[in-house]
gemmi code that builds the backbone of each chain (N, CA, C; Angstrom):
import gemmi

chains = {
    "A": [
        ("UNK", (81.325, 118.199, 97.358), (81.257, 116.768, 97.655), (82.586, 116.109, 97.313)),
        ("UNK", (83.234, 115.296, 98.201), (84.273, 114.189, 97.993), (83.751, 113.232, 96.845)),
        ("UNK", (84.875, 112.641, 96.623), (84.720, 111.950, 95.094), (86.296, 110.953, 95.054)),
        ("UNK", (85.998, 109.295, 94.811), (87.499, 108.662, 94.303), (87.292, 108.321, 93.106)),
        ("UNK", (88.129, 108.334, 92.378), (88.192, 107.394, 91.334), (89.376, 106.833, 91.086)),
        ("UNK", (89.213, 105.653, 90.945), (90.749, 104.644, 91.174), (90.429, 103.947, 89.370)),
        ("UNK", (91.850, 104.033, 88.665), (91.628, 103.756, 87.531), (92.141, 102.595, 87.448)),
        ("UNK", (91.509, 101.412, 86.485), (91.948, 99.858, 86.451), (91.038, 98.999, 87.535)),
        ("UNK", (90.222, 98.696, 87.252), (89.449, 97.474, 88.066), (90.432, 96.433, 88.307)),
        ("UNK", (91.058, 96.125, 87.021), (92.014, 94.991, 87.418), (93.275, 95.463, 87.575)),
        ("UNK", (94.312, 94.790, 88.106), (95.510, 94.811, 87.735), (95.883, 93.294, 87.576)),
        ("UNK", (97.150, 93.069, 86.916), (97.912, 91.894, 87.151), (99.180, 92.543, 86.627)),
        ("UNK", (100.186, 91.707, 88.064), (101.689, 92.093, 87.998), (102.160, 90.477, 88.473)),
        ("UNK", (103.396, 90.459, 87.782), (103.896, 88.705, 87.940), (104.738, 89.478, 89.112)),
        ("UNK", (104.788, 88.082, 90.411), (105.501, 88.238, 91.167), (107.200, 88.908, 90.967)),
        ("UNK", (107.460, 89.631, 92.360), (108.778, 90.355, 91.912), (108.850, 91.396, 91.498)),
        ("UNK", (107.383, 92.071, 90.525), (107.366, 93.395, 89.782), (106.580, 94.533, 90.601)),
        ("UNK", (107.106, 95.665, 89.963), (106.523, 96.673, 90.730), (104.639, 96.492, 90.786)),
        ("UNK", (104.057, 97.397, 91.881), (103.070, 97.284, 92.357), (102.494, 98.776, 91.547)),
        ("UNK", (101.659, 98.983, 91.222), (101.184, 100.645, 91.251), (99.238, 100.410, 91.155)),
        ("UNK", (98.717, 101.060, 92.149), (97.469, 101.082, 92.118), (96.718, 102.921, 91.912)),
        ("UNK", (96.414, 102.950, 91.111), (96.272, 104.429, 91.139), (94.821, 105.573, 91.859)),
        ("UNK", (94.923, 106.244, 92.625), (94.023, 106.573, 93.119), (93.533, 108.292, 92.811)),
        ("UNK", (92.756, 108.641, 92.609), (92.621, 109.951, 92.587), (91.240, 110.721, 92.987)),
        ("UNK", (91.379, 111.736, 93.796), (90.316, 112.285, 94.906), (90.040, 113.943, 94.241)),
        ("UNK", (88.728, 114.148, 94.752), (88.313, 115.260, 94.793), (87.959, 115.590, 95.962)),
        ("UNK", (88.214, 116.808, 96.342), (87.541, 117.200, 98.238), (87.723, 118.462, 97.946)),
        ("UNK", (86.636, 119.341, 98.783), (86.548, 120.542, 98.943), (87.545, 121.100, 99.795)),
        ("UNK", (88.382, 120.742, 101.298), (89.001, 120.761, 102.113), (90.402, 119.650, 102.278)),
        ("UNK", (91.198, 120.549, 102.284), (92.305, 119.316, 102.683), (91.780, 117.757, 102.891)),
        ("UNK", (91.982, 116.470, 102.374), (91.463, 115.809, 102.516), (92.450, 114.594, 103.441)),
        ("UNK", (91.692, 114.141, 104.299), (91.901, 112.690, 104.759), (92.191, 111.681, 103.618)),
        ("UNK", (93.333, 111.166, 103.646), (93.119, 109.671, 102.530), (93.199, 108.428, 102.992)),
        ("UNK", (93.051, 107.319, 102.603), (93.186, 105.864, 102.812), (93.271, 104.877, 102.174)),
        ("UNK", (94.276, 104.014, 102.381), (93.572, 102.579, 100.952), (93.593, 101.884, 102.231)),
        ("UNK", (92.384, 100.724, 101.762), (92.300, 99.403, 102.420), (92.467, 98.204, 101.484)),
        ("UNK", (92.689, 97.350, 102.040), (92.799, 95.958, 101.393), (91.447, 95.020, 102.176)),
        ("UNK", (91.079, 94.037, 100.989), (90.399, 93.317, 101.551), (90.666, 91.861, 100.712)),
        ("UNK", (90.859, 90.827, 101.594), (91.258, 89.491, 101.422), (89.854, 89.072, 101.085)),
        ("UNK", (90.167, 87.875, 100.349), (88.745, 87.406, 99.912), (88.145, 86.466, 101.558)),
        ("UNK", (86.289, 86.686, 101.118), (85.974, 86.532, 102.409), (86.054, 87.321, 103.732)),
        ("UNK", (86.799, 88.388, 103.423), (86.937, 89.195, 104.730), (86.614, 90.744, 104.429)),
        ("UNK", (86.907, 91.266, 105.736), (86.265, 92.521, 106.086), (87.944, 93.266, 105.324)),
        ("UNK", (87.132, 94.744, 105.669), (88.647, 95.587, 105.230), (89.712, 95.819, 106.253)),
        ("UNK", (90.925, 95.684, 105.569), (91.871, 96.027, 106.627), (92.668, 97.062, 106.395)),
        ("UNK", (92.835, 98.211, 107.505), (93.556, 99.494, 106.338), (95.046, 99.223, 106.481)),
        ("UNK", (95.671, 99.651, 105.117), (97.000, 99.949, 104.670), (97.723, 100.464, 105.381)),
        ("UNK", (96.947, 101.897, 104.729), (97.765, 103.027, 105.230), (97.443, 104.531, 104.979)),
        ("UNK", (97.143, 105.382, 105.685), (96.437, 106.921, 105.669), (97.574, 107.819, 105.870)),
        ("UNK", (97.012, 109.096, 105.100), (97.057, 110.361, 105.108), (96.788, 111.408, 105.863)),
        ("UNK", (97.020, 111.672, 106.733), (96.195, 112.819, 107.374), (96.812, 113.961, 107.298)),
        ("UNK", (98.476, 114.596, 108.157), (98.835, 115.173, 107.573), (99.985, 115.094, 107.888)),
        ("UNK", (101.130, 116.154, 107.040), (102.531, 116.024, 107.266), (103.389, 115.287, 106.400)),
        ("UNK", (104.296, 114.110, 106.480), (104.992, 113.894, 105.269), (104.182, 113.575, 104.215)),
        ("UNK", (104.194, 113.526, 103.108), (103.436, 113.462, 102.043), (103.454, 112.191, 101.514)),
        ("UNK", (105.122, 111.241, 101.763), (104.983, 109.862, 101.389), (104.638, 109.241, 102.633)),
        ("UNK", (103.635, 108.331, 102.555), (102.844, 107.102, 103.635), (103.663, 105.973, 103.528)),
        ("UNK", (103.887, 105.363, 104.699), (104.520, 103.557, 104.144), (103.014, 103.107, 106.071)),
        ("UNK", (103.044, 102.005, 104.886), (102.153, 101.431, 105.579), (102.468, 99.605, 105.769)),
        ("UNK", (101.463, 99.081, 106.024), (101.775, 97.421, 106.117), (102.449, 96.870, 105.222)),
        ("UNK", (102.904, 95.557, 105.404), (102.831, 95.134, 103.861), (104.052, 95.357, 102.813)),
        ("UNK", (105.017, 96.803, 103.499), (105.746, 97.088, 102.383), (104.748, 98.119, 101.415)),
        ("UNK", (103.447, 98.280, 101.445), (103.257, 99.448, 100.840), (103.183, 100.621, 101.214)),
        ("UNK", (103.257, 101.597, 100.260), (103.255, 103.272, 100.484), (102.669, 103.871, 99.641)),
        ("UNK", (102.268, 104.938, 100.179), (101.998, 106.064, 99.093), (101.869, 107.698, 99.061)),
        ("UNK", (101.857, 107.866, 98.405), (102.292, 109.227, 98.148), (101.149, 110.653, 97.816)),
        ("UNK", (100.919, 111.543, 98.743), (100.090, 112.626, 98.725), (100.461, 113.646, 97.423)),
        ("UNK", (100.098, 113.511, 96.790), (100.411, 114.263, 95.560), (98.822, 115.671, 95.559)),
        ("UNK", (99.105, 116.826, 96.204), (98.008, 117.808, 96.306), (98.048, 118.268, 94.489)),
        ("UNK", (99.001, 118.215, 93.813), (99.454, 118.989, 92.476), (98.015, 118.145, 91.841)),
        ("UNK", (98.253, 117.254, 91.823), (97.775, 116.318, 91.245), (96.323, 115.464, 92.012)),
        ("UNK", (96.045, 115.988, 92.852), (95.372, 115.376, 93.535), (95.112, 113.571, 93.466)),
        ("UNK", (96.303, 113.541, 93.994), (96.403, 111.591, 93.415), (97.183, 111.590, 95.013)),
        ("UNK", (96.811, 109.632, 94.777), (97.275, 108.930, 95.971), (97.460, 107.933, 95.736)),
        ("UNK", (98.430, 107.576, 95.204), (98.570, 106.217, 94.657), (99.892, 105.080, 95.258)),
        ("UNK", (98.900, 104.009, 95.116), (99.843, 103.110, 95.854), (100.886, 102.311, 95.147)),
        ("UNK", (101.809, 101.960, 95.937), (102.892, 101.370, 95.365), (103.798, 99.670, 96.542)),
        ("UNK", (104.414, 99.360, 95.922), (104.749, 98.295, 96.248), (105.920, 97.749, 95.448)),
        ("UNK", (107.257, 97.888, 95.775), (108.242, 97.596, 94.852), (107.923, 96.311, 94.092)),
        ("UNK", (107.998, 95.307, 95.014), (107.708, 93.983, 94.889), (106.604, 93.276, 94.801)),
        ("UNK", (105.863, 92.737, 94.303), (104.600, 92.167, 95.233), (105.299, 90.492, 94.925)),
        ("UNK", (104.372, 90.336, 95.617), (104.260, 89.285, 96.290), (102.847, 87.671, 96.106)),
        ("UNK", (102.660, 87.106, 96.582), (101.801, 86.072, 95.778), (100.992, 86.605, 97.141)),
        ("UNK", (100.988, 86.651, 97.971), (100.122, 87.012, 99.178), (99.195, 88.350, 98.644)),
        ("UNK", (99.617, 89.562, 98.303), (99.386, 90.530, 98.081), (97.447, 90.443, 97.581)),
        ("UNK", (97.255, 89.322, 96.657), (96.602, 89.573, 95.672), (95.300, 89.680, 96.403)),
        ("UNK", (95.128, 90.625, 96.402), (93.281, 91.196, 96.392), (92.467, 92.419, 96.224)),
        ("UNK", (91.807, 92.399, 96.811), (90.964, 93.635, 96.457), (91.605, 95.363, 97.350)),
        ("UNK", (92.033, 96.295, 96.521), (92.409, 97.571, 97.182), (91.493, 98.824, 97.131)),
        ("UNK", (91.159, 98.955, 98.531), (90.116, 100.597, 97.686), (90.457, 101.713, 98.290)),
        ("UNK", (90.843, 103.047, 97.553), (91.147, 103.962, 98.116), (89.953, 104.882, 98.535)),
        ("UNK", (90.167, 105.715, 99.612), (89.312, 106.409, 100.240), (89.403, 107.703, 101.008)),
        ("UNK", (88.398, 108.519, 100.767), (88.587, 110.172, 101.152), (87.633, 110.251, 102.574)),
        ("UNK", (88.197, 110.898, 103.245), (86.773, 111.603, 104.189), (87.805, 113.224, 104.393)),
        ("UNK", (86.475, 114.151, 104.684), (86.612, 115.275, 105.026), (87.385, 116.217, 106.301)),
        ("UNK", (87.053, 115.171, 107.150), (87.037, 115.644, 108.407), (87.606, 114.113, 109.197)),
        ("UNK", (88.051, 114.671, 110.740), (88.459, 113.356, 111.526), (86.662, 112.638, 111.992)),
        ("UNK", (87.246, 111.814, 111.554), (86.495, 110.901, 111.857), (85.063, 110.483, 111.134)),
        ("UNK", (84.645, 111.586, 110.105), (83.823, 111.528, 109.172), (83.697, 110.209, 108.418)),
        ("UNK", (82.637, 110.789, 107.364), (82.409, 109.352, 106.322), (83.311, 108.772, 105.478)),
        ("UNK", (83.203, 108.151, 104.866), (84.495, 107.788, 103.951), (84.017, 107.377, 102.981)),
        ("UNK", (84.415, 108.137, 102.130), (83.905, 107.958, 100.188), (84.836, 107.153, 99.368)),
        ("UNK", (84.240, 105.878, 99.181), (85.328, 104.694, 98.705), (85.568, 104.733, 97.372)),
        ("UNK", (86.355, 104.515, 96.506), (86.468, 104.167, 95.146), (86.017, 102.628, 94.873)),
        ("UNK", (85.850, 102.313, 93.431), (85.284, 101.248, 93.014), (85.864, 100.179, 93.375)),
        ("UNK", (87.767, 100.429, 93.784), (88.226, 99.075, 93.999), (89.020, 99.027, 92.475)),
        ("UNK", (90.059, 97.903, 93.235), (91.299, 97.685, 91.895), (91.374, 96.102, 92.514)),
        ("UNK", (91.445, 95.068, 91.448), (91.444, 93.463, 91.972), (93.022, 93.452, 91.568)),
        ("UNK", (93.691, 92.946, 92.357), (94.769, 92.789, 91.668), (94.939, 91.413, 92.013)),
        ("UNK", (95.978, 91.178, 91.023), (96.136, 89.460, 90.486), (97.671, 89.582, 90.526)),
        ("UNK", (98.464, 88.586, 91.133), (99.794, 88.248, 91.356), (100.491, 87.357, 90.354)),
        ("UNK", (100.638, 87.331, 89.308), (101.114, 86.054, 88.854), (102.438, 85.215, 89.304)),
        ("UNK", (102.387, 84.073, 89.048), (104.095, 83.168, 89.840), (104.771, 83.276, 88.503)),
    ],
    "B": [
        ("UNK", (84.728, 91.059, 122.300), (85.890, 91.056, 121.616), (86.633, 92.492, 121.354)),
        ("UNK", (87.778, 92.291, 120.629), (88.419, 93.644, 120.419), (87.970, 94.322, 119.088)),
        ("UNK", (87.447, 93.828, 117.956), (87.179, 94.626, 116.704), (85.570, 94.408, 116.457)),
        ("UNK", (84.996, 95.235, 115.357), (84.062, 95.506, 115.416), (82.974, 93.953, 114.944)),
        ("UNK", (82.271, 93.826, 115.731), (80.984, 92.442, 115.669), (80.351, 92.711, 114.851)),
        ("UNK", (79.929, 92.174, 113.852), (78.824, 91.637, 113.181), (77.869, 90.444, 113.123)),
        ("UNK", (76.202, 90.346, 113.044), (75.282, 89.738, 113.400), (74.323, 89.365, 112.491)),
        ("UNK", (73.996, 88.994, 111.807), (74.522, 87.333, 111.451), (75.519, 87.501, 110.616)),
        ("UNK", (76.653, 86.243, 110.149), (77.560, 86.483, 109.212), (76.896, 86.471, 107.743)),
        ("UNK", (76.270, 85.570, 107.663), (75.073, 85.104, 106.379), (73.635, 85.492, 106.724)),
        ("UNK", (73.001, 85.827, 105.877), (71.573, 85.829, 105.870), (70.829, 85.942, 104.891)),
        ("UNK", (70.211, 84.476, 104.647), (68.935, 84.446, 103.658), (67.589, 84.743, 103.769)),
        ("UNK", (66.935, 85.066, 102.972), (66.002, 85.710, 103.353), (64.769, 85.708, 102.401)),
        ("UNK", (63.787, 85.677, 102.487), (62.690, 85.733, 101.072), (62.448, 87.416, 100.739)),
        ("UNK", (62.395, 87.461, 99.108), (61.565, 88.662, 98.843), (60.522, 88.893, 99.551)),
        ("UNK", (60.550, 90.334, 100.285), (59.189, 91.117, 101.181), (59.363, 90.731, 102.246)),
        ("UNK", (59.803, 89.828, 103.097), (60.192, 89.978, 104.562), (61.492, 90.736, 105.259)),
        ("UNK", (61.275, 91.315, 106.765), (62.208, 92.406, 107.067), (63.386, 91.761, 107.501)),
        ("UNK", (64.358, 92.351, 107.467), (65.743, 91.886, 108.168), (66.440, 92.974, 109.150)),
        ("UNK", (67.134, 92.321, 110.066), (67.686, 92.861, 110.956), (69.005, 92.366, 111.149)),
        ("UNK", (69.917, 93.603, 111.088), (71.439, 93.436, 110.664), (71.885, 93.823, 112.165)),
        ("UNK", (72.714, 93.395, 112.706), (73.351, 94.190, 114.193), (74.966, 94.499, 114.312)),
        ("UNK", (75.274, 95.441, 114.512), (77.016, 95.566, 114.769), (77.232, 96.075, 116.009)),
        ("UNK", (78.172, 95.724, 116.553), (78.743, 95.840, 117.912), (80.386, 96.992, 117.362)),
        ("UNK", (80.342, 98.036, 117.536), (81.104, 98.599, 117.280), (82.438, 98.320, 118.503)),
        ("UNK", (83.928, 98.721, 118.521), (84.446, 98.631, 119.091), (84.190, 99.678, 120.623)),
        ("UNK", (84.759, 99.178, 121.538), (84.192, 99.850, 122.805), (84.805, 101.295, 122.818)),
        ("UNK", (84.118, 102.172, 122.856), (84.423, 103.544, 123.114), (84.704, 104.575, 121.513)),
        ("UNK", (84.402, 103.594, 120.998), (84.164, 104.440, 119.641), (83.167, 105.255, 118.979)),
        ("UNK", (82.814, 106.527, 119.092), (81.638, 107.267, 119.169), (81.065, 107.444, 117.628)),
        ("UNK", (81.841, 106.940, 116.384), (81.501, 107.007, 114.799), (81.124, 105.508, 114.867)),
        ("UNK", (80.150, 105.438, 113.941), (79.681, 104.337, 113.513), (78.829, 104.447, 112.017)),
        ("UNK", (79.713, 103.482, 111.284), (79.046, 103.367, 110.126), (78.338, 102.101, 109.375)),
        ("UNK", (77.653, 102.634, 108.151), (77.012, 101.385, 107.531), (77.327, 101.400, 106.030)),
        ("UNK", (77.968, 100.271, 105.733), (78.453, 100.488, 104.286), (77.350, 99.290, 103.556)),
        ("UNK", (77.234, 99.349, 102.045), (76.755, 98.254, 101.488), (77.806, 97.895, 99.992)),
        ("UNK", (77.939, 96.540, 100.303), (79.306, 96.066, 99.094), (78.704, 95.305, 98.364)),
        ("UNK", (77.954, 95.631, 97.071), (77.503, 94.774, 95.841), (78.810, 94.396, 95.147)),
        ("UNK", (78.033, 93.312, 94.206), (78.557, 92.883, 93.175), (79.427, 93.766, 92.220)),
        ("UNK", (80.441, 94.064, 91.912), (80.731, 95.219, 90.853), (80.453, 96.974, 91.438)),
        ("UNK", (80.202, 96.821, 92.232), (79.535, 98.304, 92.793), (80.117, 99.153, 93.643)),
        ("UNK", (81.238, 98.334, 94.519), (82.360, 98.962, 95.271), (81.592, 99.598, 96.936)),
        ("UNK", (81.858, 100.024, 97.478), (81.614, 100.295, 98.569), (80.264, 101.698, 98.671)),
        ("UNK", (79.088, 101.174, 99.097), (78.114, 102.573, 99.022), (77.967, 102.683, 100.788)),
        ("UNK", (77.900, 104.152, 101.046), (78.027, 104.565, 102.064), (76.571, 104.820, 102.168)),
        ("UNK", (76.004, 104.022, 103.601), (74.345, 103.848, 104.057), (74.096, 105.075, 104.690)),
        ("UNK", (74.746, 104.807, 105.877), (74.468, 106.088, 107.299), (75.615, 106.220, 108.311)),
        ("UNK", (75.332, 107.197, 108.515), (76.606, 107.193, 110.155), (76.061, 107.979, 110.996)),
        ("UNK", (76.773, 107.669, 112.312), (76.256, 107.892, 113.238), (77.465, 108.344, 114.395)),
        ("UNK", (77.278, 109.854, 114.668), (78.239, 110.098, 115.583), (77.726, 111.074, 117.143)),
        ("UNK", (78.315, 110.527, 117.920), (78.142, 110.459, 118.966), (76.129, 110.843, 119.638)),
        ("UNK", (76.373, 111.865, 120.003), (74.892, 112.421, 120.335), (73.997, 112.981, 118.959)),
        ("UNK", (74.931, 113.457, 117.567), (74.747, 114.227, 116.454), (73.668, 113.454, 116.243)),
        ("UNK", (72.768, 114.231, 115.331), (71.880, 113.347, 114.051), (72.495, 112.464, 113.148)),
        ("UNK", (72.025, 111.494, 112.894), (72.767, 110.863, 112.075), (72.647, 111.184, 110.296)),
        ("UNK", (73.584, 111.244, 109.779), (73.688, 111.240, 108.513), (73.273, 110.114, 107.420)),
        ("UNK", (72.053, 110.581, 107.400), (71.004, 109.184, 106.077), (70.912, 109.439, 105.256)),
        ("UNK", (71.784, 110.035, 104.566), (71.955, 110.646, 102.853), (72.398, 109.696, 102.038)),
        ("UNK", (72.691, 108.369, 102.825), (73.150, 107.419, 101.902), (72.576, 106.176, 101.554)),
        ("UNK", (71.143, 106.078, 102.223), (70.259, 105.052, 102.348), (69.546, 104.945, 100.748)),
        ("UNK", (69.430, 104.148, 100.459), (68.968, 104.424, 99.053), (67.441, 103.996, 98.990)),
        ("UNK", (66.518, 103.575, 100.164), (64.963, 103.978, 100.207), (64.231, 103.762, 101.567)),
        ("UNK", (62.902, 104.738, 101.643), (62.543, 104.537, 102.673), (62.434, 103.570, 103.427)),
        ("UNK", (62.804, 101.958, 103.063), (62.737, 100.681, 103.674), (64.034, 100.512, 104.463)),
        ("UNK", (65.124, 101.672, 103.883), (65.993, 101.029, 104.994), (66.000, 101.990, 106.038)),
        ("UNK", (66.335, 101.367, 107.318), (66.414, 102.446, 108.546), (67.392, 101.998, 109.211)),
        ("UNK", (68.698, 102.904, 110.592), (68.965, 101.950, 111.205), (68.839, 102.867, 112.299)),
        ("UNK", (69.310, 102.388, 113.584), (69.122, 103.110, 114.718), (70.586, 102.679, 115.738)),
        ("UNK", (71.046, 103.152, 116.550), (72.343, 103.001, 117.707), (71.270, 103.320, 118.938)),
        ("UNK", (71.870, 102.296, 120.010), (71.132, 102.527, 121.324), (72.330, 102.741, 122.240)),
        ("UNK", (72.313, 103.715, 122.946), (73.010, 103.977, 123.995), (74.642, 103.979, 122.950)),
        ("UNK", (74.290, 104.894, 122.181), (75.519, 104.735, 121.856), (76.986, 103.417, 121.178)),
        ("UNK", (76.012, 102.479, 121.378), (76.952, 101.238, 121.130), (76.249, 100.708, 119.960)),
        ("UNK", (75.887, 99.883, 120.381), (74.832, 98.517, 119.220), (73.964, 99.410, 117.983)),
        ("UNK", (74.476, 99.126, 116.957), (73.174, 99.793, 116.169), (72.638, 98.357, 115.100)),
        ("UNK", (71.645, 98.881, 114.814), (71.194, 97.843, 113.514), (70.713, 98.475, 112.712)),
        ("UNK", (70.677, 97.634, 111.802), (70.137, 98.359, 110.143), (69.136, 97.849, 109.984)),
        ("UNK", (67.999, 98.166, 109.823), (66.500, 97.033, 109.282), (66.640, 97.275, 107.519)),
        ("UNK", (65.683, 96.060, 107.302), (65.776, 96.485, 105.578), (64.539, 96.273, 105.788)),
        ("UNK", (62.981, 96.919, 105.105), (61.923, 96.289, 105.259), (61.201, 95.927, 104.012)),
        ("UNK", (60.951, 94.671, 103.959), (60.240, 94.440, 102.510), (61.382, 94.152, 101.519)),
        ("UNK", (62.425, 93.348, 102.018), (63.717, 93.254, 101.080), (63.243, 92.802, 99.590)),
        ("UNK", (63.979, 93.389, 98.738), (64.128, 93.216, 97.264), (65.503, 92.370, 96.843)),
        ("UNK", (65.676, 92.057, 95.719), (66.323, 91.394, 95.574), (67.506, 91.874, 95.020)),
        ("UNK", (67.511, 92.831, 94.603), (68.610, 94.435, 94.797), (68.986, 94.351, 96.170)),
        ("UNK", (68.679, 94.486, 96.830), (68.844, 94.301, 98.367), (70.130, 93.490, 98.647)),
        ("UNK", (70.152, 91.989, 98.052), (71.523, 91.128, 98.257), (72.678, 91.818, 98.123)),
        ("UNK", (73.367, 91.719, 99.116), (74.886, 92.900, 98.927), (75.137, 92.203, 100.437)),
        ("UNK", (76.490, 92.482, 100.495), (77.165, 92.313, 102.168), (76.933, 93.581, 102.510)),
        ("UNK", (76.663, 93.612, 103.653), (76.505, 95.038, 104.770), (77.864, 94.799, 105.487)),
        ("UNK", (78.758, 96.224, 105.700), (79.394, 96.569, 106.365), (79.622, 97.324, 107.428)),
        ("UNK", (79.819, 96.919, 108.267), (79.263, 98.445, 109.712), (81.192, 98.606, 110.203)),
        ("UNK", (81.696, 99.824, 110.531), (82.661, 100.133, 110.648), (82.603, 101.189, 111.940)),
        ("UNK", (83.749, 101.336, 112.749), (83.626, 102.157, 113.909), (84.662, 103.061, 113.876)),
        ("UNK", (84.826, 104.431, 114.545), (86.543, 105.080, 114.598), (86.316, 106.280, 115.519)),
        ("UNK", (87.101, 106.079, 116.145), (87.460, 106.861, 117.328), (87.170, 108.010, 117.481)),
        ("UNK", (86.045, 109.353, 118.519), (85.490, 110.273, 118.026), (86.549, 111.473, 117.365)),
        ("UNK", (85.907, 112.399, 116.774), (86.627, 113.323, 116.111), (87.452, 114.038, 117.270)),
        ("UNK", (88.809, 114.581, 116.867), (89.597, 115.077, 117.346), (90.759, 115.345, 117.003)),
        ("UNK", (92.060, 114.848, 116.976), (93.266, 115.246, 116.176), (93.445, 114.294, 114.767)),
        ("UNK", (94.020, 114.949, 114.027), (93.929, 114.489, 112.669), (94.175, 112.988, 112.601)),
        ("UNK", (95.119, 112.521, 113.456), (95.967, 111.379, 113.286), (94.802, 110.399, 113.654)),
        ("UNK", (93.564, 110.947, 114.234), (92.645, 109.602, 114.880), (91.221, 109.232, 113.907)),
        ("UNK", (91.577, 109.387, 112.786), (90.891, 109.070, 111.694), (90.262, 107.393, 111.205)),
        ("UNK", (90.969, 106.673, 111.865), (90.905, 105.368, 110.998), (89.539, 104.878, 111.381)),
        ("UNK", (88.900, 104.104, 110.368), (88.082, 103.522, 110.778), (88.023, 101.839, 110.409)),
        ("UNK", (87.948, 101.477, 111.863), (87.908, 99.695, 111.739), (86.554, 98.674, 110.847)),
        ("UNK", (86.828, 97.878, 110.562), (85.441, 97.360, 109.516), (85.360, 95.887, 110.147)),
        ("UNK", (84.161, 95.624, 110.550), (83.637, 94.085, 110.447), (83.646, 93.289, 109.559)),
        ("UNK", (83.536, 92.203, 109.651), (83.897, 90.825, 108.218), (82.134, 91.224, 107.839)),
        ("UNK", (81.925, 91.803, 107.805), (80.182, 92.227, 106.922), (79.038, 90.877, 107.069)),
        ("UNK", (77.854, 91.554, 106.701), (76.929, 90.291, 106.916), (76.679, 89.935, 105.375)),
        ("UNK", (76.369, 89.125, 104.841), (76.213, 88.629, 103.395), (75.037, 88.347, 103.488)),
        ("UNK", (74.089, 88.941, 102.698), (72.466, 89.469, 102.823), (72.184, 88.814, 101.335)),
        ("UNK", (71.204, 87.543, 101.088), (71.112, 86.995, 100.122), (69.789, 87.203, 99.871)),
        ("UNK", (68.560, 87.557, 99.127), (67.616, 87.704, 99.093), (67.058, 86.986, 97.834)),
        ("UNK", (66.152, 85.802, 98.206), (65.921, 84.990, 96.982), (64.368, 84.792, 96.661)),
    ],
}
model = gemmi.Model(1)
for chain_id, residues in chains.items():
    chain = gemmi.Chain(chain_id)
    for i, (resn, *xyz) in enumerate(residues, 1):
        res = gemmi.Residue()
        res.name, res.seqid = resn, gemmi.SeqId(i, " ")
        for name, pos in zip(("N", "CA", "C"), xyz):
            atom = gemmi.Atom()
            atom.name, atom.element = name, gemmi.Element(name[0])
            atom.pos, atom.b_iso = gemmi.Position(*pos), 0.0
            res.add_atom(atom)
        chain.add_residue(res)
    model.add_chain(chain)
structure = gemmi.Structure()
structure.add_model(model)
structure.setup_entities()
């Protein structure tokens, strides 16, 4: 069975500072990855995925992240953030194309000015 | 429209009466899913549904919930006899059928917000 666990419910980073959201997966099979963002009030919108080949992702936004198999981590990053940035991120596994997708709990992040 | 519909955006509802959730997946998208987003609870995966396959209901958490896809497009979720555990946004999500790795993503509706009082 697939499995996320994303460590830190919260974050807070003052504008300008690095971003790091940390993600980490279990999968039986090479795994699919994903983070989405979701703005308050709204549906999810994805980042940016994994499927296969370079190992660092850059996605919307200015974020990226990085396939770490050693480690089985996927964690996101963001040199800068930004006051826009701030909301909800959840990373996510599925098995196969087009399969289910096993979400983590979610990381809130908070922007400070 | 172009992304995936959801039906009603809000819905209140009394303890013990049924509800009916509807998503309009994007056109030609043969995966279809049902997520539920509590309070603190993060994303629980309901059912999915791909193309002609059986659908996968390993994630329904009791015999009251069911959902069904007709012709491939429209599915709904019933809840029957809602509880008040029950209140959570429903999410229904769509993605392009299986095939090369790169066609993985799956799109998400602004969810229905299921209030049960």
């Amino acid at each position: 069975a697939q499995s996320v666990t994303q460590l830190g419910s919260h974050v807070s980073v003052s504008e300008g500072a690095l971003v790091l959201l940390r993600c980490n997966y279990s999968s039986s099979v090479p795994p699919y990855l994903f983070w989405y963002v979701q703005y308050p009030n709204q549906g999810l919108q994805l980042l940016l995925k994994y499927t296969t080949g370079a190992t660092l992702v850059k996605g919307i936004n200015g974020f990226e992240a990085e396939f770490k198999k050693s480690e089985t981590s996927f964690h996101l990053t963001k040199p800068s953030a930004h006051m826009s940035d701030a909301a909800e991120y959840f990373c996510a596994v599925s098995e196969s194309s087009g399969d289910k997708l096993t979400f983590g709990t979610g990381t809130r992040l908070a922007v400070r000015p | 429209g172009a992304g995936v519909s959801q039906s009603p955006s809000n819905k209140v509802t009394e303890k013990g009466k049924d509800v009916e959730l509807r998503c309009d997946p994007i056109s030609g998208h043969t995966a279809l899913y049902w997520y539920r987003q509590s309070l603190g609870q993060g994303l629980e995966f309901l059912i999915y549904f791909q193309g002609n396959s059986a659908p996968d209901k390993s994630g329904l958490p009791s015999d009251r919930f069911s959902a069904e896809r007709t012709g491939g497009s429209v599915s709904t979720l019933t809840i029957q006899r809602t509880q008040q555990e029950d209140s959570a946004v429903y999410l229904c999500a769509s993605s392009p059928r299986q095939g090369a790795r790169g066609r993985t993503e799956a799109f998400f509706g602004q969810g229905t917000r299921l209030t049960v009082v």
